[in-house]
C-alpha positions in Angstrom: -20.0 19.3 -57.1 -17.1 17.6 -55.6 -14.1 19.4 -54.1 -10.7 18.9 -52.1 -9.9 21.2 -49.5 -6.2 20.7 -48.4 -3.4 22.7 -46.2 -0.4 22.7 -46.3 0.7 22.1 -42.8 -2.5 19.0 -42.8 -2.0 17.4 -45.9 -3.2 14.2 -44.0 -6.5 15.9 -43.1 -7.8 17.0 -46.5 -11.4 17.0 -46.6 -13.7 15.7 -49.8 -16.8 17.9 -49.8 -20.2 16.8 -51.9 -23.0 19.0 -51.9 -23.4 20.0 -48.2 -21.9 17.2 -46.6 -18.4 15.3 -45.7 -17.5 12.6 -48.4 -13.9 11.6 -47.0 -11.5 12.8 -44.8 -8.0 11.5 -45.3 -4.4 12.2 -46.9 -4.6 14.2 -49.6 -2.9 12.3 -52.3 -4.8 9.3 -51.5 -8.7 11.4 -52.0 -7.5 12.9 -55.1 -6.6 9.1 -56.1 -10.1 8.4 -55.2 -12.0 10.8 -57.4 -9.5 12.5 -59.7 -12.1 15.0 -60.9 -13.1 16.9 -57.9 -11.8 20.1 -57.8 -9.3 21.2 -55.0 -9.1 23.5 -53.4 -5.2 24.4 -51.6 -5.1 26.3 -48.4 -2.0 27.8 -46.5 -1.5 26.3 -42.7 -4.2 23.9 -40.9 -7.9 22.6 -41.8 -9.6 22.2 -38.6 -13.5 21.3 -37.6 -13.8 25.2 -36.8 -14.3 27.5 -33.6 -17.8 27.5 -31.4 -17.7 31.0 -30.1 -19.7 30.8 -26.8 -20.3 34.7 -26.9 -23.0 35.1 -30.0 -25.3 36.8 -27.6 -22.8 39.7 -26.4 -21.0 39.8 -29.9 -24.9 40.0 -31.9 -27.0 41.2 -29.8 -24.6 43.5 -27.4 -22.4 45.4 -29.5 -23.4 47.5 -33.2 -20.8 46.7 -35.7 -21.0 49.5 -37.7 -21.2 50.0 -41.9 -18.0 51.1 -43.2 -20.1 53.8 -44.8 -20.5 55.0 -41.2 -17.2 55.0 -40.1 -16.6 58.7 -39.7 -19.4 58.8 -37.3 -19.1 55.2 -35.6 -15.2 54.4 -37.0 -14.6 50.7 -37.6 -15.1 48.1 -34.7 -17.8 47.3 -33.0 -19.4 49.9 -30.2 -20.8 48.1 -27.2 -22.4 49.0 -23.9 -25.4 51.8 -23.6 -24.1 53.3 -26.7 -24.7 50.7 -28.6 -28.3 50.1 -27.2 -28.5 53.9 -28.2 -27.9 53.4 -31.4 -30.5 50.2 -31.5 -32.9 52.4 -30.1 -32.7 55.4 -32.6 -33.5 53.2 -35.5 -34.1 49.6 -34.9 -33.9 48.2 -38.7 -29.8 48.5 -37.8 -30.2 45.6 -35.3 -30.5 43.1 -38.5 -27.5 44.6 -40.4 -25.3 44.9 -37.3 -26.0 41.3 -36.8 -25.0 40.4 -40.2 -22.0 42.2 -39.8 -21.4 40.5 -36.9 -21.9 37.2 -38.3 -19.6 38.1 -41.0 -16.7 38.7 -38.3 -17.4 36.0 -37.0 -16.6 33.5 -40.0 -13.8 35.9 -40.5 -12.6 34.4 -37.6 -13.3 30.8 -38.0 -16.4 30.3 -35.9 -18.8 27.5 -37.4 -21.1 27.5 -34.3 -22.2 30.0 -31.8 -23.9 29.5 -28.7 -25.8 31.5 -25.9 -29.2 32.2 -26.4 -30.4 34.9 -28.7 -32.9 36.3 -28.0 -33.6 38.9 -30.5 -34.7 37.8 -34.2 -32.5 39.8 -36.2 -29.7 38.4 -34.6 -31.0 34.6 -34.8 -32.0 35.4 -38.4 -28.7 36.3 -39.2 -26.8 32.9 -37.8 -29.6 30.7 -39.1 -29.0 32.4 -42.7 -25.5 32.2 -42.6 -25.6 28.3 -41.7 -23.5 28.4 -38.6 -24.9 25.5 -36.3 -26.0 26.7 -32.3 -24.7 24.8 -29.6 -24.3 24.5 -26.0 -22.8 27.4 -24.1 -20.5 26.0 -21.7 -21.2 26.3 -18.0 -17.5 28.2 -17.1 -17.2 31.2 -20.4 -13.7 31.4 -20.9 -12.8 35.3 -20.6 -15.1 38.0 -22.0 -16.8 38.4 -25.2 -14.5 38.3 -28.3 -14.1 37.0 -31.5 -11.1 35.3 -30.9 -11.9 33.7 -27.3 -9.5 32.4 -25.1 -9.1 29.8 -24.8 -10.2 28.8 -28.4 -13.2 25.9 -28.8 -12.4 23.9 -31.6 -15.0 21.4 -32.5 -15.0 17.7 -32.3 -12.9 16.1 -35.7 -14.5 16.2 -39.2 -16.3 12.5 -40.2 -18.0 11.3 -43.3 -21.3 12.0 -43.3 -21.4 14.8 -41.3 -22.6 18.4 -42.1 -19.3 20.1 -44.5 -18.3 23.1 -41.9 -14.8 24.0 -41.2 -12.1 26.3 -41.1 -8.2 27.3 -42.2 -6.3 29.0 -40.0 -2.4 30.0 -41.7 -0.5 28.8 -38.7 1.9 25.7 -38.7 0.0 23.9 -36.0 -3.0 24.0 -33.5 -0.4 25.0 -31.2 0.2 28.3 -33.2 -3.0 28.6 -33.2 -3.9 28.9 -30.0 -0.8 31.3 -29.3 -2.0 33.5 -32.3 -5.9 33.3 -31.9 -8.1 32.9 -34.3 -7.6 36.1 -36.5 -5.5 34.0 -38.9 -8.1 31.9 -39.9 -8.0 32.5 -44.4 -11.4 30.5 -45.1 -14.5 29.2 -43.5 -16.6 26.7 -44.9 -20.4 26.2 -43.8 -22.7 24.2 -45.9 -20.0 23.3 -48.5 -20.1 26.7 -49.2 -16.4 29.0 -48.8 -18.5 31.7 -46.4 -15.3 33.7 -45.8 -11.7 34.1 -47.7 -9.4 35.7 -46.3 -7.7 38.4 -49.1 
């Protein structure tokens, strides 16, 4: 299935998606032109290639992020530190659902590739099934583990071809961006697949 995804603030970055992959990348008006039926797809603020978070290890592996059902034991965000290896050691079938929680705040946040080396299976399970690609962890890490790192990675510029991951952050520019972090990210696409909406 073909399909236009375009933002408002980067109408001359919209991105034509078949399948899995990249078919275009170029002003809106002119891929809609171009194939008339795909369906599109409109997005408040910027598309951009999406966030590697260089934490996945700390942010998987490191912290619980626990059910919502749990949240009058646990409450809401994640736990980290020796309580959270407590909790991994009282019952070790929560390692794979904290990691897919984890994954899940991740994408809410933009991130289309992690990096670090995991080391436990739930954890790689979880990124591999999501689709988020695994790249290099940069030699300096820039501040401590987060979802929203600063400074923000953004990866390199969308190209035919190339695997269809990215993400819309409602800001008016990268700029805004940065300043506001990557909490305002409103859809992540891995795949060709939406993975995360904001509501």
């Amino acid at each position: 299935m073909l399909t236009i995804h375009v933002a408002e603030a980067t109408p001359e970055t919209a991105v034509l998606i078949d399948g899995d992959r990249v078919a275009a990348v170029g002003p809106y008006d002119d891929l809609v032109a171009v194939r008339p039926e795909a369906r599109v797809r409109r997005w408040p603020g910027i598309l951009t290639p999406g966030l590697l978070n260089p934490f996945a290890p700390e942010l998987l592996e490191g912290m619980y992020h626990p059910d919502p059902r749990e949240a009058e034991g646990f409450g809401t965000e994640p736990i980290t530190g020796e309580r959270a290896q407590r909790i991994f050691r009282m019952d070790a079938s929560r390692r794979g659902a904290s990691a897919r929680r984890g994954v899940q705040r991740l994408l809410a946040h933009g991130t289309v590739a992690v990096a670090g080396e995991l080391r436990d299976r739930a954890a790689l399970d979880a990124v591999r099934r999501a689709g988020l690609a695994i790249g290099r962890r940069p030699e300096k890490l820039p501040g401590g583990p987060s979802f929203s790192p600063v400074p923000l990675i953004l990866l390199p510029g969308l190209i035919p071809g190339a695997p269809a991951r990215f993400a819309v952050f409602d800001v008016p520019d990268r700029a805004a961006l940065v300043r506001l972090g990557a909490s305002t990210c409103v859809a992540t696409v891995l795949g060709g697949r939406l993975v995360h909406r904001a509501r």
